[in-house]
Biopython code that builds the backbone (N, CA, C, O; Angstrom):
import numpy as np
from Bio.PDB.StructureBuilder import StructureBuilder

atoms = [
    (1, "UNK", "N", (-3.771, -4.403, -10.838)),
    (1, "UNK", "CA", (-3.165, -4.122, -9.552)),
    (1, "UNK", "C", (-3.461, -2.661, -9.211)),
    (1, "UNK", "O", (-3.168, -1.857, -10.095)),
    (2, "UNK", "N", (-4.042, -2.130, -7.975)),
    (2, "UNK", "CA", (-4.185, -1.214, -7.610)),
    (2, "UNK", "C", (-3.146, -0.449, -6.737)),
    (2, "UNK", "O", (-2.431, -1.124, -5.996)),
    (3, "UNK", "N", (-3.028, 0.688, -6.760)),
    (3, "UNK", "CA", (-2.183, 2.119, -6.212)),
    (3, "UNK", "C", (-1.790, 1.108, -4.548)),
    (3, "UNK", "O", (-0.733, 1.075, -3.917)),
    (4, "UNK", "N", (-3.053, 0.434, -4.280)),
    (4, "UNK", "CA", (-2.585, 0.299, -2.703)),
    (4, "UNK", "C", (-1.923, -1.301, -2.552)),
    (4, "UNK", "O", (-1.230, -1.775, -1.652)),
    (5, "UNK", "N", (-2.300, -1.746, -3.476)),
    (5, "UNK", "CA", (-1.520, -2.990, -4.094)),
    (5, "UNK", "C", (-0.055, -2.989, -4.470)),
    (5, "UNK", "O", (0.768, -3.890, -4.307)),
    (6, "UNK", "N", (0.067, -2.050, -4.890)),
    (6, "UNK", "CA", (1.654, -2.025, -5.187)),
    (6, "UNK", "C", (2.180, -1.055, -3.858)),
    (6, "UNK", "O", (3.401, -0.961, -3.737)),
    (7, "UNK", "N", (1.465, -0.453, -3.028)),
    (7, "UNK", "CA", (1.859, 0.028, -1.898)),
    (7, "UNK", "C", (2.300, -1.716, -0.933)),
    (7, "UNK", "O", (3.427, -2.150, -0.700)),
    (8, "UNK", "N", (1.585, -2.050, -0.742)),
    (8, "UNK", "CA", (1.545, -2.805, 0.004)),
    (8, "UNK", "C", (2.717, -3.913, -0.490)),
    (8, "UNK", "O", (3.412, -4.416, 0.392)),
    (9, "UNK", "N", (2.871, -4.177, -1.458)),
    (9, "UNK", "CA", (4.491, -4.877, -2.499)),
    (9, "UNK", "C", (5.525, -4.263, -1.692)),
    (9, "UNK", "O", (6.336, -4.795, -0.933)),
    (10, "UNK", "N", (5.283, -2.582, -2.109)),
    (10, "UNK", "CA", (6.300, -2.081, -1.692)),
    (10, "UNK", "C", (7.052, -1.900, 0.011)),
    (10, "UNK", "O", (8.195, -1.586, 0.341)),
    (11, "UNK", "N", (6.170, -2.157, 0.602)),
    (11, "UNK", "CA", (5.838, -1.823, 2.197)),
    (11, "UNK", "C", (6.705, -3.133, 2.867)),
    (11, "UNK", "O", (7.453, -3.125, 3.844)),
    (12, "UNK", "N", (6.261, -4.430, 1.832)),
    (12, "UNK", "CA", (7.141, -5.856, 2.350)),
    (12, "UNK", "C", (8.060, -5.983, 2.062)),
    (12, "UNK", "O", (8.571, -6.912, 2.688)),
    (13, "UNK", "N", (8.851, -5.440, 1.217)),
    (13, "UNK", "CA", (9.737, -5.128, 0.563)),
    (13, "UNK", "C", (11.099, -4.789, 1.379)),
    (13, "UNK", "O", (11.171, -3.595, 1.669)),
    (14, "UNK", "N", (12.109, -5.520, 1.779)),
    (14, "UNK", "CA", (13.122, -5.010, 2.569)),
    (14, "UNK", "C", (13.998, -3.866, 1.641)),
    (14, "UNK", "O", (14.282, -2.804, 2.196)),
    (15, "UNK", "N", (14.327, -4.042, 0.540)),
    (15, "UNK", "CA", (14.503, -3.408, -0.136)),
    (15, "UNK", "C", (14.528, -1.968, -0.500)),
    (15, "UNK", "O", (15.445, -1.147, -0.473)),
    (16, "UNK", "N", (12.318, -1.806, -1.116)),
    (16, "UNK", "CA", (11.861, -1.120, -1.202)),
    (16, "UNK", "C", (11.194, -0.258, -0.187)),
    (16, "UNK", "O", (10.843, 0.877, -0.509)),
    (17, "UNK", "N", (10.986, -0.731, 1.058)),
    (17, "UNK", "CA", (10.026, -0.161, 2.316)),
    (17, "UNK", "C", (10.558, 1.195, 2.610)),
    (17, "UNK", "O", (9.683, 1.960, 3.016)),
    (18, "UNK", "N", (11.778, 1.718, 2.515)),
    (18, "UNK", "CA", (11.795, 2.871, 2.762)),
    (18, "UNK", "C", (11.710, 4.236, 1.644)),
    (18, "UNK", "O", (12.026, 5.418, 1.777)),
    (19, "UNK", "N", (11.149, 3.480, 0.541)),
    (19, "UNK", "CA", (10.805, 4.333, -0.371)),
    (19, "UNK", "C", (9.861, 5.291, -0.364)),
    (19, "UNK", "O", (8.942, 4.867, -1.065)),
    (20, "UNK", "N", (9.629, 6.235, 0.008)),
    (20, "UNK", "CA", (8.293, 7.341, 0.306)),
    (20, "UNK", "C", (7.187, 7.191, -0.676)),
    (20, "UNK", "O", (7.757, 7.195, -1.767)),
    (21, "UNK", "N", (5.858, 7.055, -0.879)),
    (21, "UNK", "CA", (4.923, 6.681, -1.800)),
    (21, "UNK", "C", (3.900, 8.337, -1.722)),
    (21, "UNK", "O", (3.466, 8.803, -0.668)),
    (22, "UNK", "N", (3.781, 8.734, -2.594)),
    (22, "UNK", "CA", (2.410, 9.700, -2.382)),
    (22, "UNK", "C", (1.473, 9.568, -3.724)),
    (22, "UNK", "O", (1.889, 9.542, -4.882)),
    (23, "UNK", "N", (0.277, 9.500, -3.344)),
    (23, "UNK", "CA", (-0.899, 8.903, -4.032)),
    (23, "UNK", "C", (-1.145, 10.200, -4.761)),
    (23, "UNK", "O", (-1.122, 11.192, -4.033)),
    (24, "UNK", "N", (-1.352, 10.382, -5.906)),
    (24, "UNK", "CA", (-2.579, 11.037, -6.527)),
    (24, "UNK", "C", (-3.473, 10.126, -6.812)),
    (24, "UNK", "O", (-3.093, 9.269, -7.610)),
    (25, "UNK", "N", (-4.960, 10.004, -6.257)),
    (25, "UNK", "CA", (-5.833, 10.041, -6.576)),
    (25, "UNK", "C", (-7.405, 10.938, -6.574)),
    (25, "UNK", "O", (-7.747, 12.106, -6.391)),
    (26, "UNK", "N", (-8.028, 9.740, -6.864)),
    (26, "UNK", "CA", (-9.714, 10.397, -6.932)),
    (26, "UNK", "C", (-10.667, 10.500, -6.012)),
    (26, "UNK", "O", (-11.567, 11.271, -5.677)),
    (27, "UNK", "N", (-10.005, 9.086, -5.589)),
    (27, "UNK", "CA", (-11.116, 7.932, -4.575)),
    (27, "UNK", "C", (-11.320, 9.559, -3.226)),
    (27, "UNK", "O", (-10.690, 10.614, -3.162)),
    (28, "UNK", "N", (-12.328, 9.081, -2.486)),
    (28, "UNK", "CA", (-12.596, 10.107, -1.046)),
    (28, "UNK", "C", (-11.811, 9.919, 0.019)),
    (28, "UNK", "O", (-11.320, 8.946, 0.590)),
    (29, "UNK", "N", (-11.808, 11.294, 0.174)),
    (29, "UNK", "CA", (-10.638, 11.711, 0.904)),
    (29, "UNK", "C", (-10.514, 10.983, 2.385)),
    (29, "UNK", "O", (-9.447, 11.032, 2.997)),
    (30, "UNK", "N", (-11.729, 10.272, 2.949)),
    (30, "UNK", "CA", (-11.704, 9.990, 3.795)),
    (30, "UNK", "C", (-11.200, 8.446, 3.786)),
    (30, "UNK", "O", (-10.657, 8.121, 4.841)),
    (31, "UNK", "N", (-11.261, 7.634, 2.988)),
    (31, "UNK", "CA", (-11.194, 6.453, 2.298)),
    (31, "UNK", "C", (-9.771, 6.279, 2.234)),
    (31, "UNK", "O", (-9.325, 5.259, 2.760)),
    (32, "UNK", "N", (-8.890, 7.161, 1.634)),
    (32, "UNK", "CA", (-7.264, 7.931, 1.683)),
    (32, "UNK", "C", (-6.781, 7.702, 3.073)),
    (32, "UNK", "O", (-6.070, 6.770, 3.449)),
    (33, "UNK", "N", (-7.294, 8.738, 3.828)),
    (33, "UNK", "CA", (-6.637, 8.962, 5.095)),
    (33, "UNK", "C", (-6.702, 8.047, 5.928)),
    (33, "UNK", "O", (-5.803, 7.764, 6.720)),
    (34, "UNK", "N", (-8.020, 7.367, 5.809)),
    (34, "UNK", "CA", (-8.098, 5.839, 6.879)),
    (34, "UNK", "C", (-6.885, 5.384, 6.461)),
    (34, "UNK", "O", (-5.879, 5.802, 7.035)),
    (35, "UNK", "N", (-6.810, 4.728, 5.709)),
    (35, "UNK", "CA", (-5.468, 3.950, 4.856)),
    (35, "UNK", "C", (-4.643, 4.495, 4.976)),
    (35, "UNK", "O", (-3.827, 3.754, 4.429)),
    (36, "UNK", "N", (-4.160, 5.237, 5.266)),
    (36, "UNK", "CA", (-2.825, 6.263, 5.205)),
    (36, "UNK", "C", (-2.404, 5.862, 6.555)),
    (36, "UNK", "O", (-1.408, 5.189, 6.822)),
    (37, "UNK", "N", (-3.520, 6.490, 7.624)),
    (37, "UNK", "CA", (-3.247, 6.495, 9.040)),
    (37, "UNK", "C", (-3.280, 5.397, 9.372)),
    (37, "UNK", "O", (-2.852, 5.368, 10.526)),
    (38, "UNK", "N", (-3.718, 3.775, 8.826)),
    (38, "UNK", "CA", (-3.950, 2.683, 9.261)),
    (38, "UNK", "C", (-2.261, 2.425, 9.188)),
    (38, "UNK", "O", (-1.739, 1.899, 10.172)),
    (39, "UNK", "N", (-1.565, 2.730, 8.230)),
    (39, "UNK", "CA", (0.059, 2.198, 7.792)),
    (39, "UNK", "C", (0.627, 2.363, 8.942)),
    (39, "UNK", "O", (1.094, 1.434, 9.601)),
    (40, "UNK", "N", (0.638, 3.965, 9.394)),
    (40, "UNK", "CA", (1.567, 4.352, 10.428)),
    (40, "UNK", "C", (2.652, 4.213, 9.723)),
    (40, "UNK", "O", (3.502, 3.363, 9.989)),
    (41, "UNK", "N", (2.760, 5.290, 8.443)),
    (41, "UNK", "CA", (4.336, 5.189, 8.108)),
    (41, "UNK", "C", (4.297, 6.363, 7.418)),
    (41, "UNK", "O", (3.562, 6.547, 6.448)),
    (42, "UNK", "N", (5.366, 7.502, 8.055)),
    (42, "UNK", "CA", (5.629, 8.833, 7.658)),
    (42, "UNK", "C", (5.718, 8.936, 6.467)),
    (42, "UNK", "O", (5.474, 10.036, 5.973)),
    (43, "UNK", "N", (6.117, 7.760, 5.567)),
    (43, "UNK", "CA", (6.757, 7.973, 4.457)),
    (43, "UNK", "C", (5.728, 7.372, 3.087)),
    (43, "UNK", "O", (6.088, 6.686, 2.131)),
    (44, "UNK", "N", (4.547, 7.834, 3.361)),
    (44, "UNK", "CA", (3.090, 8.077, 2.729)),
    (44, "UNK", "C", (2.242, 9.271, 2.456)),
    (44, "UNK", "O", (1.970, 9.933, 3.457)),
    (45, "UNK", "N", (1.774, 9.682, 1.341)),
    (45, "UNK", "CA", (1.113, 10.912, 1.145)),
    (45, "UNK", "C", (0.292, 10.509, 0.098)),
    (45, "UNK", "O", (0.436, 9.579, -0.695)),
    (46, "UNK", "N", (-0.887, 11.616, 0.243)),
    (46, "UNK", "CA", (-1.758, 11.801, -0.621)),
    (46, "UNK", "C", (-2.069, 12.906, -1.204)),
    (46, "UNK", "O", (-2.245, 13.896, -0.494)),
    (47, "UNK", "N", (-2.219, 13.014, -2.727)),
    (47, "UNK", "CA", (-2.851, 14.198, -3.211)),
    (47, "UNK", "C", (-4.229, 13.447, -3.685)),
    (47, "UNK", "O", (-4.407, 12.292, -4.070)),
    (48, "UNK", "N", (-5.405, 14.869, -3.456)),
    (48, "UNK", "CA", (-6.612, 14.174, -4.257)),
    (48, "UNK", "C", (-6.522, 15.198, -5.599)),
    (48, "UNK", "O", (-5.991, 16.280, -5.849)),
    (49, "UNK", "N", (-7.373, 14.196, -6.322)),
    (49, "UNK", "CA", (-7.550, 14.913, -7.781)),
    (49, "UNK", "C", (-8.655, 16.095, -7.918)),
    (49, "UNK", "O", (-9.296, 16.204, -6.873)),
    (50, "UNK", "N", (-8.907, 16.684, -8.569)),
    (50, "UNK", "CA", (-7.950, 17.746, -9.449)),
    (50, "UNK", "C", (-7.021, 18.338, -8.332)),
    (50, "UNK", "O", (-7.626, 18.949, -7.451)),
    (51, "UNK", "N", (-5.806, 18.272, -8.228)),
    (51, "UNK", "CA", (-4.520, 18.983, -7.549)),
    (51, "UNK", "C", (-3.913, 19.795, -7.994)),
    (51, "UNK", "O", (-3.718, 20.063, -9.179)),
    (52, "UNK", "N", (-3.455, 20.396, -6.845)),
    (52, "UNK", "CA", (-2.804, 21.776, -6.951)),
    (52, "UNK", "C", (-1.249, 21.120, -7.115)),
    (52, "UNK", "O", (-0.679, 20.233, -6.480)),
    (53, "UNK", "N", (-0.791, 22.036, -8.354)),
    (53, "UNK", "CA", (0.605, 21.638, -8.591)),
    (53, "UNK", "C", (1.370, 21.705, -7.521)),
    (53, "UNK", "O", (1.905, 20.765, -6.935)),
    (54, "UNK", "N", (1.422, 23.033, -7.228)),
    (54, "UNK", "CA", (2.415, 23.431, -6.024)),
    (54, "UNK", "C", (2.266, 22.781, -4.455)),
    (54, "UNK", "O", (3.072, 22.965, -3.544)),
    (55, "UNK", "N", (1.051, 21.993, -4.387)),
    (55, "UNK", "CA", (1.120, 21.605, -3.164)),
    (55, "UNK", "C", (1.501, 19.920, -3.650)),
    (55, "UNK", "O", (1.441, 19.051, -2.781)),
    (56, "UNK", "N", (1.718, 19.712, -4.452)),
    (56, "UNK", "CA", (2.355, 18.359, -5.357)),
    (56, "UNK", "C", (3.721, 18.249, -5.078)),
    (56, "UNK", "O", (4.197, 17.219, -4.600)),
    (57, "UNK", "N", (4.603, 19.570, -5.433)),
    (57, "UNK", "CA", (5.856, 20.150, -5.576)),
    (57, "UNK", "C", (6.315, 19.642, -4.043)),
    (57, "UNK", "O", (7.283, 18.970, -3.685)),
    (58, "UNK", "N", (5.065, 20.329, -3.191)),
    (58, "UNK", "CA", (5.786, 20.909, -1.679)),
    (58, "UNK", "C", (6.153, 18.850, -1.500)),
    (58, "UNK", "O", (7.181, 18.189, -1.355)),
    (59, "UNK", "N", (4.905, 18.565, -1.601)),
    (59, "UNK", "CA", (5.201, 16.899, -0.994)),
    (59, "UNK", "C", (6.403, 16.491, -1.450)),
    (59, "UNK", "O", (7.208, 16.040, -0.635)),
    (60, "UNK", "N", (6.748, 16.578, -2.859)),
    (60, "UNK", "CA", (8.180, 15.642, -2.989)),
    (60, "UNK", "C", (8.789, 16.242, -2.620)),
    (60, "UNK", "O", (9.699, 15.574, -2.128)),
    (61, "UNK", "N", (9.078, 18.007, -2.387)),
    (61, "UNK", "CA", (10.320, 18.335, -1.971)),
    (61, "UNK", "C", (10.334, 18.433, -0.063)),
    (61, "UNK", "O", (11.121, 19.160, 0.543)),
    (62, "UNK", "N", (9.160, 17.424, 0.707)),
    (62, "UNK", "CA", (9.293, 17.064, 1.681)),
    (62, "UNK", "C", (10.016, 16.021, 1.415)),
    (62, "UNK", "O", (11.241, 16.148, 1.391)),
    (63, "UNK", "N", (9.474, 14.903, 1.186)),
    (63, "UNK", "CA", (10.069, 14.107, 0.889)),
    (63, "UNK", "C", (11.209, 13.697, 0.269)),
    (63, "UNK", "O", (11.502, 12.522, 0.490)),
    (64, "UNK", "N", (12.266, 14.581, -0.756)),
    (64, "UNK", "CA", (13.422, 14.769, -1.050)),
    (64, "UNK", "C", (13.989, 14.696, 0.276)),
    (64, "UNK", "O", (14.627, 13.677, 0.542)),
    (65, "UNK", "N", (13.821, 15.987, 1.542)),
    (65, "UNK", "CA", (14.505, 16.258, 1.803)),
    (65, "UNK", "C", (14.510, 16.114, 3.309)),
    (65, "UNK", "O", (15.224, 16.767, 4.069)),
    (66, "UNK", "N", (13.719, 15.277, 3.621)),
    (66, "UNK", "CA", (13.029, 14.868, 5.155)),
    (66, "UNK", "C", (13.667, 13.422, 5.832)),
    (66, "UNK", "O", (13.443, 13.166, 7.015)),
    (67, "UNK", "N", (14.527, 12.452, 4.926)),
    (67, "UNK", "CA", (15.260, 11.598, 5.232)),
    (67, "UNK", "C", (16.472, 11.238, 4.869)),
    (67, "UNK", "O", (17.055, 11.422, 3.801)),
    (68, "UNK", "N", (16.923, 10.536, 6.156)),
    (68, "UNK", "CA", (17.959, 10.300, 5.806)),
    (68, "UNK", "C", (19.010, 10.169, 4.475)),
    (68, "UNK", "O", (19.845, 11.022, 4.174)),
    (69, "UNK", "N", (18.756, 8.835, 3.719)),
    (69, "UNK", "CA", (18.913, 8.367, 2.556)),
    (69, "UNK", "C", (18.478, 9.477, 1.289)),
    (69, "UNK", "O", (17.406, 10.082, 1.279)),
    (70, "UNK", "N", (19.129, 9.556, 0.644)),
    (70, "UNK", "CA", (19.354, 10.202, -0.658)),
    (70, "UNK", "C", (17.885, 9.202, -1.379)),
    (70, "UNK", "O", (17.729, 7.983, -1.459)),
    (71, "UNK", "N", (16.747, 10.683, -1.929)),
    (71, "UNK", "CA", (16.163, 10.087, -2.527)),
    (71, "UNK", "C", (16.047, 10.381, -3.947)),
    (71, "UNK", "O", (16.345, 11.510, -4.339)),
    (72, "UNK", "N", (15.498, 9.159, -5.066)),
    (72, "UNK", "CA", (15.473, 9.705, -6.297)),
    (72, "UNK", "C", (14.565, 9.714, -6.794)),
    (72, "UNK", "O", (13.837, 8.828, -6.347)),
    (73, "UNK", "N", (13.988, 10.435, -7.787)),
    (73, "UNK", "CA", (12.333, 10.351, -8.028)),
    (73, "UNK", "C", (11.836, 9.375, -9.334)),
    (73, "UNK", "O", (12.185, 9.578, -10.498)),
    (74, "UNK", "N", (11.086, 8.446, -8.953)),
    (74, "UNK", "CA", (10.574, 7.846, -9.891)),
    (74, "UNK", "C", (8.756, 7.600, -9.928)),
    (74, "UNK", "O", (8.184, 7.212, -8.909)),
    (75, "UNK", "N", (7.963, 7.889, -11.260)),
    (75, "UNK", "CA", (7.299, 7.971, -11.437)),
    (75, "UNK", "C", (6.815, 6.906, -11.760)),
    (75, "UNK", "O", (7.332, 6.263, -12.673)),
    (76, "UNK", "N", (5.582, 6.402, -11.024)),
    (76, "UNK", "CA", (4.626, 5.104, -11.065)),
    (76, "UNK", "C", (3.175, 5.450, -11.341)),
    (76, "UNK", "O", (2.502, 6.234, -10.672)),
    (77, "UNK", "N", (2.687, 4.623, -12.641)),
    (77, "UNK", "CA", (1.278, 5.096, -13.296)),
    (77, "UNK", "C", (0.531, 3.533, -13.181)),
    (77, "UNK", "O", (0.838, 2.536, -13.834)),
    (78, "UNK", "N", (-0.553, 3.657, -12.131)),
    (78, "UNK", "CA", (-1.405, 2.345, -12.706)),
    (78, "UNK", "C", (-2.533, 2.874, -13.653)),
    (78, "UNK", "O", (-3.136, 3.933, -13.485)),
    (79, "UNK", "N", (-2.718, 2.041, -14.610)),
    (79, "UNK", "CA", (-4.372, 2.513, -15.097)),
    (79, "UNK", "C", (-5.030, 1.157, -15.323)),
    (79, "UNK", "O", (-4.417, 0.430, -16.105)),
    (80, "UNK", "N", (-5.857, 0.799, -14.938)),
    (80, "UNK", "CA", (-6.975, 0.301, -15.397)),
    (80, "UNK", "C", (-7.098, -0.131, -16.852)),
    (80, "UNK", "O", (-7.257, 0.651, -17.789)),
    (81, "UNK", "N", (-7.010, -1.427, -16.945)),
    (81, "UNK", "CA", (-6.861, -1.739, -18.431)),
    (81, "UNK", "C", (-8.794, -2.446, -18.764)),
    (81, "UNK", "O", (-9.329, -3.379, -18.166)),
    (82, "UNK", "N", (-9.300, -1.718, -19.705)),
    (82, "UNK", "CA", (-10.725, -3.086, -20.069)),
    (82, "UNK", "C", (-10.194, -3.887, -20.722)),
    (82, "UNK", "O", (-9.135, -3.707, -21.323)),
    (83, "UNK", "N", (-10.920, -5.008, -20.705)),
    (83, "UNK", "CA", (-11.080, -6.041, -21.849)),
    (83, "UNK", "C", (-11.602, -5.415, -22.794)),
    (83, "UNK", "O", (-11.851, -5.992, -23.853)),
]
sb = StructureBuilder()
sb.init_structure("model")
sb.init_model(0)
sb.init_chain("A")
sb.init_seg("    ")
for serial, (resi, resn, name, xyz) in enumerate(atoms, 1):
    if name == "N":
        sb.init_residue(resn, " ", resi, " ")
    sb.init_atom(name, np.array(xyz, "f"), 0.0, 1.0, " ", f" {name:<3s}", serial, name[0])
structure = sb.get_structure()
């Protein structure tokens, strides 16, 4: 399951949809932002890799503190498993 795969779980999600998502990845930056801007949902971000901590920092503590609802931080890792 991919980063935009479990975005997209999360997005249908009555539940989960207002959960803020921000990507670290690799993939090109332009590839990112299509997808980002295709959602139309504030509550999406991207870092590309190698990242700057502090501009890592700034995103969640937008996102802490940019909505309504009390948010809490939880950390989501896909990797790529081989056979």
């Amino acid at each position: 399951m991919s980063g935009y795969d479990v975005l997209k779980t999360l997005k249908q999600s009555e539940f989960l949809k207002h959960i803020p998502v921000i990507f670290i990845t690799a993939s090109d930056f332009d590839n990112v932002t299509d997808y980002i801007l295709d959602l139309d949902d504030d509550a999406v971000s991207a870092v590309l890799k190698p990242f700057n901590f502090k501009s890592l920092l700034g995103k969640i503590d937008y996102f802490l503190w940019s909505f309504p609802e009390p948010l809490s931080i939880t950390i989501y890792s896909t990797q790529s498993q081989s056979s």
